[in-house]
N, C-alpha and C positions, 0 to 999 in steps of 0.2 A: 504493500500500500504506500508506504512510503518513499518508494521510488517510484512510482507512479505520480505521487505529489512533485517530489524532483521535477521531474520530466516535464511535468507541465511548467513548473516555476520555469527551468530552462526556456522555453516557449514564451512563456512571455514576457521574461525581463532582459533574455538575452544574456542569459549566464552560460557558463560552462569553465573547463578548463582555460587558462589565459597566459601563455607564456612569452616570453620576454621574444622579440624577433631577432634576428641573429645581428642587425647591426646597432642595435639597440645604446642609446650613449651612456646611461647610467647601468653600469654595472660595479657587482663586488673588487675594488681592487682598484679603481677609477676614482677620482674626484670628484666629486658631489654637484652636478649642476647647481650654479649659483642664481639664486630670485631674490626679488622683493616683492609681498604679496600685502591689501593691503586687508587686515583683522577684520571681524563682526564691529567691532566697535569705532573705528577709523581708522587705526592705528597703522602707522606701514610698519611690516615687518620682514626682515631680511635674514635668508642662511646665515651671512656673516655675521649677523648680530653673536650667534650662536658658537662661534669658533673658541675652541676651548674645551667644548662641552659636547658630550653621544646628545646627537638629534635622530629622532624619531620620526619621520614623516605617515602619515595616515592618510590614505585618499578614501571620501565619506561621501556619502550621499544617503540621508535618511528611507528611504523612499524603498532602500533594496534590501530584499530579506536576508543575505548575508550580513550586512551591517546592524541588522534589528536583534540577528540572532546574537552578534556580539555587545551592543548595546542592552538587550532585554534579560540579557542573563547578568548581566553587571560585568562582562568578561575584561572589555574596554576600559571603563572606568576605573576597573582594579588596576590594569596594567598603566595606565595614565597617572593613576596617585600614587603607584607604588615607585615608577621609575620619576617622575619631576620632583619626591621627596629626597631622592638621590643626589636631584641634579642634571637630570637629561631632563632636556628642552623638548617636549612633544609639541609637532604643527601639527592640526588635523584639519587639509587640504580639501574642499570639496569646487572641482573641475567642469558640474553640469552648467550646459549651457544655458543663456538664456532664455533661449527657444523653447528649450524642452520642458516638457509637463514636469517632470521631479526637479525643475530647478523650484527653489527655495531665496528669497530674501535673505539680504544678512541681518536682518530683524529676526525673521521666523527661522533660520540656523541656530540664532544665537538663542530663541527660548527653545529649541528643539533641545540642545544642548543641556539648558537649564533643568528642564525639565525630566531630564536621564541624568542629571547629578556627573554630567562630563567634567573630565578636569584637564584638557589639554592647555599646554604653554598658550598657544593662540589657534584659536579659530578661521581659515581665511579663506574666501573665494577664488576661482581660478576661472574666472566664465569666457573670458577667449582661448583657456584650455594650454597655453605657453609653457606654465609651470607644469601641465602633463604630459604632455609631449615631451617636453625633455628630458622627463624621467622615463618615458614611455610607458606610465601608470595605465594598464589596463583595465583594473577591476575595483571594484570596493568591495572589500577593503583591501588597497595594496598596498603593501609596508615596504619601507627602507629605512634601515641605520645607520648612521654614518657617524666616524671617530670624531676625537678630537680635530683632528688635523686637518678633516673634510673629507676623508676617504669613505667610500661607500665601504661599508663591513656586509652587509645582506640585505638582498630585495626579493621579495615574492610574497609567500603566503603569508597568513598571520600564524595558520598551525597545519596541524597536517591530518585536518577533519574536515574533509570539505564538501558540506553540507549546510544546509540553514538550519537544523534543528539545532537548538539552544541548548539541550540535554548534553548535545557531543562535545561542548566545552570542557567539561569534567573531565574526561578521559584522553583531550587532543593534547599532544606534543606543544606547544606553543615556540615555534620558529623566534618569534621577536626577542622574545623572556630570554631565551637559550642563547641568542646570540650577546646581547646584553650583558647579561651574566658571564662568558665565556671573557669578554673580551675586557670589563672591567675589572675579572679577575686578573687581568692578564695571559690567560689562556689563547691563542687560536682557537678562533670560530668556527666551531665544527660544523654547523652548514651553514652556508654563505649566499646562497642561491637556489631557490624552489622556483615551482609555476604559482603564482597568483591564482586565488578562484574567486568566482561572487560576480556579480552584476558588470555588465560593460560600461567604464565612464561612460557619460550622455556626452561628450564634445561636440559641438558644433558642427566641425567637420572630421 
């Protein structure tokens, strides 16, 4: 039954597996495309600002039920207060276009946010999709890490349960946590690079 639910979810949001294309710019091991995007609140906000510090990027979009399943289980939020208590700087980037039906206001982002007890560093729109593109952010939710230094450490999935049901948070792998944890221990990342799943950004073009 419940890949039958899948299957239709696929069908209509346009999800499925999403992997990175092979000339893709942001990858593990590379420097970190640099932006300035500007917040829910006004604020401009820039990678650089962050140098020093493990940034987190998150591509969001309320709308898709990969993202609901990690918002509605609290899965998100944990990992957002667990890591900016640290000291990583979490963005959570939402790239839909204007056009499109799940685009969202940075008003109505920002009580979406509220309202799910979000704690991201900042909030920020990407509606000409610039700042996706150059990650090649496929899916929501698609995560990247990147050092101190600006170096991407890992981009793809969030975990390695990739499904909308909320229940499979419990038992998924969580890719971001593990890379995080590896690398501020001073360990090597033991993985560095998945496929992305979950809903296809809306960009423009």
């Amino acid at each position: 039954m419940f890949c039958c639910t899948l299957s239709r979810l696929l069908l209509g949001f346009g999800i499925g597996a999403l992997a990175f294309a092979a000339n893709a710019q942001a990858l593990p091991g590379k420097a970190a495309p640099e932006f300035a995007l500007t917040d829910v609140t006004g604020k401009r906000v820039q990678l650089a600002d962050f140098r020093g510090k493990y940034v987190v990027l998150e591509w969001n979009n309320p709308s898709c039920p990969f993202v609901q399943k990690h918002y509605d289980s609290g899965n998100m939020q944990a990992l957002q207060k667990r890591f900016t208590a640290a000291n990583v700087a979490w963005l959570t980037i939402n790239s839909t276009a204007m056009s499109h039906s799940n685009f969202r206001t940075a008003a109505d982002l920002a009580s979406w946010m509220k309202q799910h007890d979000g704690a991201p560093t900042a909030l920020m729109l990407d509606t000409d999709g610039k700042v996706g593109h150059a990650y090649d952010a496929r899916a929501t939710p698609h995560m990247y890490v990147i050092d101190p230094k600006g170096t991407l450490i890992y981009a793809g999935a969030i975990d390695d349960k990739r499904s909308s049901n909320p229940a499979d948070v419990k038992i998924a792998k969580n890719y971001v946590a593990a890379a995080l944890d590896d690398a501020m221990a001073g360990r090597p990342v033991g993985i560095g690079h998945t496929q992305a799943y979950g809903c296809t950004v809306k960009y423009s073009d």
